[in-house]
C-alpha positions, 0 to 999 in steps of 0.5 A: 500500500502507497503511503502518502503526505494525506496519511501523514496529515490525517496521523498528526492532525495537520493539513497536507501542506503542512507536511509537504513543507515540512518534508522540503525543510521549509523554514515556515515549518518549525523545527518541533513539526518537522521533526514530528511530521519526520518521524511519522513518515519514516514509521508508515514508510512514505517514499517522496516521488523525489526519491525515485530521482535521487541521483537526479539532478535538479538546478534553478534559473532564477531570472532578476529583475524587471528585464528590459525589453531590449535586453530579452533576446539576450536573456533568452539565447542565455537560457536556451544554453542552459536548457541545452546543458541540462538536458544533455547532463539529464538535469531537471530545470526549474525557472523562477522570477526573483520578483516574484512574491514567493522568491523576492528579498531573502525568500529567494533561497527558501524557494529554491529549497522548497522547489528541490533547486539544488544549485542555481544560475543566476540571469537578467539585470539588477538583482536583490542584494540580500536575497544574494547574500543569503545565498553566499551566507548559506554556502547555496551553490549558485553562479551568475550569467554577466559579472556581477559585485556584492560588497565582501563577497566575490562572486562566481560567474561567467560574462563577456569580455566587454572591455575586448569586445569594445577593443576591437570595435575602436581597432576596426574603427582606426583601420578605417582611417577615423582619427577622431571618435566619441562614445555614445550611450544612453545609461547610467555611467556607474553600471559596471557592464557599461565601465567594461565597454568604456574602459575598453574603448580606451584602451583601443584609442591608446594601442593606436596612438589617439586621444580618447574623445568624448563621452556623450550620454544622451537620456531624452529627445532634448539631449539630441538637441544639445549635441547631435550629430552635425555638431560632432562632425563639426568638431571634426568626429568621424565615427561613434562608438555606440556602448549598446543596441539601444544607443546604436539604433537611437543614433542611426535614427537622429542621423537619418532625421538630421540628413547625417549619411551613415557610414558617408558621413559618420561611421557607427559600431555599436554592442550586443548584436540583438536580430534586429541589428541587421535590418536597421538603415543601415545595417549594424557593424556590432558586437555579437556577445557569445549568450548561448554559450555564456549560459552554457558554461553557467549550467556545466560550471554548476552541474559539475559542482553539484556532482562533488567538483571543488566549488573554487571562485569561477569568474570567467570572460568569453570573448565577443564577436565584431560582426562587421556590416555596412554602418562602419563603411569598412567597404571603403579600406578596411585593413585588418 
């Protein structure tokens, strides 16, 4: 006869949630009824539907924040190289908003126990401060797609190499034969992910023996207005390096807008290489960050922790790639 949570229940006078929390190590359960609901299930002989996966693996996705739209696709090529790891490795993959009210603040990891999650990877934006460091505190396997700080604590994760990634666009810009360039973005100067790109950026200029330009951030219409394309060709600025997808397509549509001919006029190289980068007028020279591979490396660097590989720092940088299209004008004596 099969012995299940009702039999439990109906022994000790509970509700069956109660003795499925319970079961789980839920911390809303406490430590006396745990250990009651325990004990009478060992004595009836109640097997959980997990125990027959036993050797199974079982990790989480957990997405943070309120993703932007513009930032999706990004986040779905993640996750479809996680998905693909763990179904080879025959995994069990769960998926959980950190916004939501079962998993935001610090319940993030009560969820992820409560769901069987035994390791997580960490996806998306902005994340909870204290729901990570609940995590680090209780020693919870977990490790992030793009890099990420928490104040004493260092993090485990795997992310593009930004500051490459824009080294090579300033390169492929200066083999071109554009002296003079600004960096264009529509961010928060303080995000780390966009000090990657910038500090990237220079570097390029300094390997070639240029002045570094401006950096010019443009939040609204107004500031189109303030400093817009023409103005920099006066000031003699031949090419713009955009620091992402949104402030590349912004550019093109102010330059069409101020009769600006790209790449006649201005050349434009921007980051991230979202699909609709190749139907923009005109197409976009970018560069292609590596997220199906990003994701895929999180979920082998967790499954091979969860399978007693030491759990050493992992904070690994996966090399982008400049997809060279017609916005640069790299038709017109490209030399690399």
């Amino acid at each position: 006869m099969t012995v299940r949570m009702k039999d439990i229940a109906q022994r000790l006078g509970v509700s069956v949630s109660t003795v499925s929390l319970a079961l789980s190590g839920h911390t809303r359960i406490p430590e006396r009824t745990r250990r009651r609901v325990e004990k009478v299930a060992h004595e009836l002989g109640y097997r959980s539907p997990r125990s027959a996966r036993a050797t199974e693996l079982s990790i989480a996705i957990v997405l943070t924040g309120a993703a932007p739209a513009s930032m999706s696709y990004l986040y779905f090529e993640a996750m479809s190289g996680i998905i693909d790891e763990a179904s080879t490795a025959g995994a069990v993959l769960q998926v959980m908003q950190e916004t939501s009210a079962a998993s935001a603040g610090s319940g993030m990891l009560d969820a992820l126990k409560s769901n069987g999650a035994q390791g997580a990877i960490i996806v998306g934006g902005h994340f909870d401060p204290a729901a990570i460091s609940r995590l680090v505190e209780e020693d919870y396997p977990f490790i992030c797609v793009g890099k990420r700080e928490l104040p004493g604590a260092r993090l485990s994760w795997v992310a593009s190499d930004y500051v490459g990634g824009a080294q090579q666009a300033v390169k492929h810009l200066v083999n071109c034969g554009h002296q003079k360039t600004l960096v264009l973005s529509t961010s928060d100067q303080n995000q780390a992910w966009l000090k990657d790109r910038v500090l990237g950026y220079r570097l390029g200029l300094e390997d070639s023996d240029l002045c570094e330009g401006p950096h010019i951030t443009w939040h609204g219409v107004e500031d189109h207005l303030r400093s817009g394309p023409k103005d920099w060709l006066r000031d003699g600025i031949t090419a713009v390096f955009a620091i992402d997808h949104v402030a590349a397509a912004r550019l093109l549509t102010v330059c069409a807008n101020e009769g600006v001919r790209v790449p006649d006029d201005l050349a434009v190289v921007g980051f991230d290489d979202i699909p609709g980068a190749v139907h923009l007028n005109p197409p976009l020279t970018t560069v292609r960050q590596p997220m199906r591979e990003l994701g895929g490396t999180a979920a082998r660097t967790l499954l091979s922790w969860l399978r007693g590989a030491s759990r050493s720092l992992v904070q690994i940088r996966l090399q982008p790639e400049l997809i060279v299209r017609a916005s640069c004008g790299a038709n017109r004596g490209y030399r690399a």
